[in-house]
N, C-alpha and C positions, 0 to 999 in steps of 0.2 A: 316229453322225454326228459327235458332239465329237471322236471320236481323228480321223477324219478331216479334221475341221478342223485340229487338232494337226500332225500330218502334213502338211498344206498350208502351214500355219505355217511348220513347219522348213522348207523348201525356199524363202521366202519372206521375205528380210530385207534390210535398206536396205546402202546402202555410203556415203550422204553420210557425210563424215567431220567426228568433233565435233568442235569447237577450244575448249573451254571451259578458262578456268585452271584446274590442278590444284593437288588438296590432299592432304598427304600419303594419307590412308589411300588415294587413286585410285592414286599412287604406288606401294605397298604393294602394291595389289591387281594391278598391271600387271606387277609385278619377278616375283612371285610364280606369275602364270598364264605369263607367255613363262617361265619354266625349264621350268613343266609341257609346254606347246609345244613347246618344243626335244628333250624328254625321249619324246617320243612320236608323236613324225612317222616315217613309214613308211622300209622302208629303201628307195622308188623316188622318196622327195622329198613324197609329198599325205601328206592325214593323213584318217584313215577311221573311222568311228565306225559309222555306219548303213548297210548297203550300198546306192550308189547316190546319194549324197550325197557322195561323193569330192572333187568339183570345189566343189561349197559349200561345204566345210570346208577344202578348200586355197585357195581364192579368200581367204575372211575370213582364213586364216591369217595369208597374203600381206598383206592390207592391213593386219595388226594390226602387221606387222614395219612395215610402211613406215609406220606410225604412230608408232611408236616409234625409229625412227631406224634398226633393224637391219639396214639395206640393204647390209652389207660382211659380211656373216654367212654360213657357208657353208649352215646351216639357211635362211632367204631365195634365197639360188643356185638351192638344190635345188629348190624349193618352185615357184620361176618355171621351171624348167628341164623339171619334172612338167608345169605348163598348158598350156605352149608343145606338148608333146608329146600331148596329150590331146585327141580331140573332145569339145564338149557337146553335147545333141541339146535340150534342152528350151528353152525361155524364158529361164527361170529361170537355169538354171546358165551356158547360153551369154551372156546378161548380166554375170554374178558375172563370168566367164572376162575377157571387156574389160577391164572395169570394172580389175580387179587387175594385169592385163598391162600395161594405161596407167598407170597406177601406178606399176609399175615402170620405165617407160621403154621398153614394147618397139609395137610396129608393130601395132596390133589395126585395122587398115583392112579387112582381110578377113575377121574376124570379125563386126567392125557391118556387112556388107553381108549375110552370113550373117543377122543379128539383125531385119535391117529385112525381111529375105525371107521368115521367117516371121512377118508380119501378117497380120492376116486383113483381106483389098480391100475387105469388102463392109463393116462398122463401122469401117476403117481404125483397129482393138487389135490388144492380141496375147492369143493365149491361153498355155495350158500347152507346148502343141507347134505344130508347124508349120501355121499358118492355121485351129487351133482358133478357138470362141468366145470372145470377148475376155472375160478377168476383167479386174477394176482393179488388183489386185495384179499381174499381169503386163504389163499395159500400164505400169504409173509406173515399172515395174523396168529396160524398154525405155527409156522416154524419160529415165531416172535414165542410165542406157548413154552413150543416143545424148546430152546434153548434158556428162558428165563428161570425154565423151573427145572432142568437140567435133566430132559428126561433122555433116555437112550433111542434111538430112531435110528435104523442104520440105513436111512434112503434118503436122509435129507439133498443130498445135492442134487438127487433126484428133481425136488422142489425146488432147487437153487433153478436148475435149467431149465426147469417151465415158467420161470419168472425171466429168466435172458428171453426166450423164448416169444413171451409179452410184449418185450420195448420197440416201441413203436422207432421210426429212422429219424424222429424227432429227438429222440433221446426219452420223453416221457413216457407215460403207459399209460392207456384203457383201462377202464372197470374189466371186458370182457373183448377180449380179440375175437373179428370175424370173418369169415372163408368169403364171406360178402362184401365188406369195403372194409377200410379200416376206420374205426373208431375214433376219436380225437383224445389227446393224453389230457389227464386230469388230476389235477391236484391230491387229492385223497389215494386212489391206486400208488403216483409215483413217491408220495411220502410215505407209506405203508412198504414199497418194495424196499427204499433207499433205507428205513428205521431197519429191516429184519437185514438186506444184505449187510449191511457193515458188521453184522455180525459173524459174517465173513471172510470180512475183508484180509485181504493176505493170504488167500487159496486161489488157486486156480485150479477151474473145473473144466472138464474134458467131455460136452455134451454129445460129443457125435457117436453115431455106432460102425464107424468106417474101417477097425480096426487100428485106424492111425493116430498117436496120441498129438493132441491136438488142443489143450488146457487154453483158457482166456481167464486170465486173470479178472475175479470178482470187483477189484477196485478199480476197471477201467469201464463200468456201469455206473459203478457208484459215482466217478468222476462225471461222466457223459450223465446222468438223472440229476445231481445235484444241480450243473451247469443252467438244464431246460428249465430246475425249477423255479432258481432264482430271477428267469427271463421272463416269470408270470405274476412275479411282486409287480404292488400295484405303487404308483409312485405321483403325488406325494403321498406318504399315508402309511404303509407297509403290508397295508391286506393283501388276502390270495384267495383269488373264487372268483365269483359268479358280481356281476356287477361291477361299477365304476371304480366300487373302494372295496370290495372284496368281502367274504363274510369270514364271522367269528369261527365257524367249525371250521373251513379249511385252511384260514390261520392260525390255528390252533395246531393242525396236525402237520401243513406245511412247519411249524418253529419245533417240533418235534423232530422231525426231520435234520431240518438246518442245525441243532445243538446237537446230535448225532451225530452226525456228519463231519460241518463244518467249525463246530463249538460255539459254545455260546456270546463269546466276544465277535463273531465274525458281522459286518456292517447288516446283513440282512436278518440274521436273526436278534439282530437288536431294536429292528425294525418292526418287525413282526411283534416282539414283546412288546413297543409302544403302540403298539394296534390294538392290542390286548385290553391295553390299561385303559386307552380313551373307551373301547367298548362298554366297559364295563356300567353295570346300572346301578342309582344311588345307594337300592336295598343290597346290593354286594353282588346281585346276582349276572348272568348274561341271557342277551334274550329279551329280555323283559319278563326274568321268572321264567325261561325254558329250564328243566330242569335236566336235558341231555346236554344244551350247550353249556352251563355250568357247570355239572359235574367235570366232563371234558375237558373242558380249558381251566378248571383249576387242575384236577389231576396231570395238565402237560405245562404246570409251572415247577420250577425247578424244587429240589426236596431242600429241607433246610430245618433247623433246628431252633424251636420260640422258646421265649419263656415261659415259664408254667409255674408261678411261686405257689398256689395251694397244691400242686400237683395232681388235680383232678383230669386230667385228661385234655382241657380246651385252655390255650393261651392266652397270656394277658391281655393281648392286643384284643382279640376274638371277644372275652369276655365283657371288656369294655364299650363295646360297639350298642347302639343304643336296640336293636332287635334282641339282645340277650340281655343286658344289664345286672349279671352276673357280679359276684365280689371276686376279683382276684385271689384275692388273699385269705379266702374262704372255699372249703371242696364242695360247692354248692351247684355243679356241673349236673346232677340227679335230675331227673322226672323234666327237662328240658323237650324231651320228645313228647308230644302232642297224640291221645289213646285215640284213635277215630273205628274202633272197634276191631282191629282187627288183629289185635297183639296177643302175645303166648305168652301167659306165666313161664318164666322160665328160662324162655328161649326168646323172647326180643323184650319181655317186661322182668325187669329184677320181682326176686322174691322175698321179702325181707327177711331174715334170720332176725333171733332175738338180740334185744335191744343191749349196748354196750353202754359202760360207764365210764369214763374217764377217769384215767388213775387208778381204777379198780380192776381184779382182776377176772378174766375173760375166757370163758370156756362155751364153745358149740361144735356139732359133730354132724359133719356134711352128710349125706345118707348116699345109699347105693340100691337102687330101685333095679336097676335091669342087667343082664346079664348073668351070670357064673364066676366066682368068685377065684382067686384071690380078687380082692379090689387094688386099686394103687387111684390117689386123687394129685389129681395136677391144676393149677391157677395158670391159666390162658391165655387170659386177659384181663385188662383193670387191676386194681390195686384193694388192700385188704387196709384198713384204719394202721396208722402209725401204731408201733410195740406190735402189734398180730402177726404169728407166723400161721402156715398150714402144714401140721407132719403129711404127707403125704401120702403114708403106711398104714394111718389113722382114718382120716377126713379129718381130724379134728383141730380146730382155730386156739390156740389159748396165746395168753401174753395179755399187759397191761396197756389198753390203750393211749396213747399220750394226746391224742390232736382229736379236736371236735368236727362234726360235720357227716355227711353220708358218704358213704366207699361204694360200689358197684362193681364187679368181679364176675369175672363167668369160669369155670371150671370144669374140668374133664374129670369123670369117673372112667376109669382105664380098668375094663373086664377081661376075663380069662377068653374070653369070646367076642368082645364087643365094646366099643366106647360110648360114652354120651357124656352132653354140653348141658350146664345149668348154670343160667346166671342168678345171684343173688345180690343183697343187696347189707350191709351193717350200719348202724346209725348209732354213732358216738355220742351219747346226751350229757347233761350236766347233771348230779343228782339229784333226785326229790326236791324242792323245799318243803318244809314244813307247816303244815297249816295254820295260820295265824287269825287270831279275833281281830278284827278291824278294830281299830281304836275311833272312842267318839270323840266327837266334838267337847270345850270345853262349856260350853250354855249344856248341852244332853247332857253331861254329867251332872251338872248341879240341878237340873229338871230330877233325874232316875236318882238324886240322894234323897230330894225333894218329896217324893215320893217313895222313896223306900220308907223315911223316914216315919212318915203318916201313917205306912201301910203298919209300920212296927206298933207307935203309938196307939192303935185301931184295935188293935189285937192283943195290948196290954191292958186295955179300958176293958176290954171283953170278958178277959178271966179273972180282974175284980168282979164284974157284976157277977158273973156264972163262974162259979170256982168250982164244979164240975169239970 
């Protein structure tokens, strides 16, 4: 029954993002896991660890770039280029999927209506799948969805009260409450309920049908879950879970939680961050190279802003790290991602357009394959070579390039009917040189006079004797 809980666990992790100030060793620990990220995302753009967890390991991936600034990266491009192209079928991961695509910038209105369509009518939750029994962990993940990305729902409180509904007399909450015993509260559920209620917090909701109004203030759960949760840090150590010293995934979602909540200064979720940090493995990753628990626990470190002097999308710190070994100071961030066959011209592998020249001037015309016209072209993501613009009205790129190196770019063709994503790719080169004769040796030249010499001579004894 634990691994199963375990299992429901991984599938099951918050997306509010932390904003607490960072200190270096968070720093450290963030430069260090995105080169691991970079270094081992699939070659179709997701990153796959477990099978069947694709989309919640490319979801957190996603938002851990957009945490960290690496929104012009062509690793991010690919990563959003994977979701866009992917069904979710469960709760779970159809949540993750919005959640990350709004993030990015991209149009998830058809998704949250998908999200709201598997509730179940009768508890007005959501479960694991479509119009299952409502757990609490899938209903907060739902209403975490539907408030991140602002969609209209006019039943959420509905949701709010089948989560009061859940909390056990502990204060904490169950994966799934039962007419049979009660369940024991668990890490994962009550940091998933306490991340979506505070986004509550300051209502009072009126669950009863008794005619008598009868409101309980949301913040006096959020008070009584925080209390339980912090009563299940592990001490010395900071972890929260399963075992003596607790594990990295419900440390992870517990510090989510607690910077929510209680903010980031507060002694336990400082605690938790130093759990974090010791976890961590030499390659950057957690786990030992799991690739759900790293996504996850970076995605739930706080957002923050690196340096990036090429401006290619991955930070100096990142690109330093000896798994990339990258120039800083060069946009040599390109063809990092590893092809293991399963990549799409286009849509998670750039396509190069023709070649630029530096200093010279620069004309190409993005095409418009599908749909009904008028066209309109939009840049999405990544970045076009220093001097390049894109008219929009056009497709077309001109301007003088100024800076050397490869650019990576995905762009929207915006139809009368329809849109599509292509990503390409520009390559700023230095001009031609010109072909040059090797120069010889100073001995081979006096050899080839040497012998020129003779050959002349030879040929002027020749037409004395034969003056023919």
């Amino acid at each position: 029954m634990e691994m199963k809980h375990l299992r429901f666990a991984a599938v099951c992790s918050g997306f509010l993002m932390a904003t607490a100030t960072l200190a270096a060793p968070v720093d450290d620990a963030r430069l260090k896991a995105m080169a691991w990220l970079i270094t081992h995302q699939n070659g179709d753009g997701s990153w796959q660890g477990t099978p069947g967890l694709e989309m919640a390991e490319t979801a957190a991936a996603v938002e851990a770039l957009v945490n960290a600034g690496m929104t012009k990266s062509d690793t991010y491009a690919k990563g959003v280029a994977w979701m866009q192209n992917h069904e979710a079928y469960s709760t779970d991961a159809l949540a993750r999927q919005a959640i990350a695509l709004y993030k990015a910038g991209r149009d998830v209105s058809g998704l949250m209506s998908r999200l709201i369509a598997l509730r179940n009518d009768t508890s007005q939750s959501w479960g694991a799948y479509d119009h299952f029994d409502g757990s609490s962990p899938d209903t907060s993940l739902a209403l975490e969805a539907i408030k991140q990305t602002g969609t209209t729902y006019t039943s959420e409180f509905n949701a709010v009260c089948f989560i009061y509904g859940q909390q056990n007399t502990d204060f904490g909450w169950p994966y799934i409450k039962s007419d049979t015993g009660i369940p024991p509260s668990r890490i994962t559920p009550t940091a998933f309920n306490l991340i979506a209620l505070q986004r509550y917090n300051g209502y009072s909701v009126d669950c009863t049908n008794d005619q008598i109004s009868n409101p309980i203030s949301v913040f006096s759960y959020i008070t009584s879950g925080i209390a339980w949760l912090k009563t299940q840090q592990k001490t010395p150590g900071g972890g929260f879970g399963e075992g003596s010293a607790g594990t990295v995934l419900e440390t992870a979602q517990a510090y989510r939680a607690l910077v929510t909540v209680a903010g980031a200064n507060d002694p336990a979720a400082v605690s938790a961050q130093n759990f974090l940090i010791a976890q961590q493995q030499a390659d950057g990753s957690w786990g030992g190279g799991d690739a759900l628990l790293t996504t996850l626990t970076l995605a739930a470190l706080p957002a923050a802003t690196l340096a990036d002097t090429d401006n290619d999308g991955l930070p100096d710190g990142t690109e330093t790290q000896a798994l990339l070994g990258t120039n800083p100071n060069v946009p040599d961030a390109f063809g990092l991602l590893k092809g293991n066959g399963r990549s799409i011209a286009g849509v998670t592998t750039a396509i190069p357009l023709t070649k630029a020249i530096i200093d010279q001037p620069y004309l190409s015309t993005l095409t418009a394959n599908d749909g009904a016209p008028p066209y309109s072209w939009l840049l999405s993501s990544g970045q076009l070579p220093d001097g390049l613009s894109l008219d929009n009205n056009t497709g077309q790129i001109t301007g003088i390039p100024t800076a050397l190196g490869f650019y990576n770019f995905t762009y929207e063709v915006l139809a009368a009917d329809m849109h599509t994503s292509v990503t390409n790719q520009i390559e700023v080169a230095e001009p031609g040189e010109p072909t040059q004769v090797p120069a010889l040796p100073t001995w081979a030249m006096l050899i080839m006079g040497g012998l020129l010499f003779h050959i002349m001579r030879h040929i002027e004894q020749h037409k004395t004797r034969d003056p023919r």
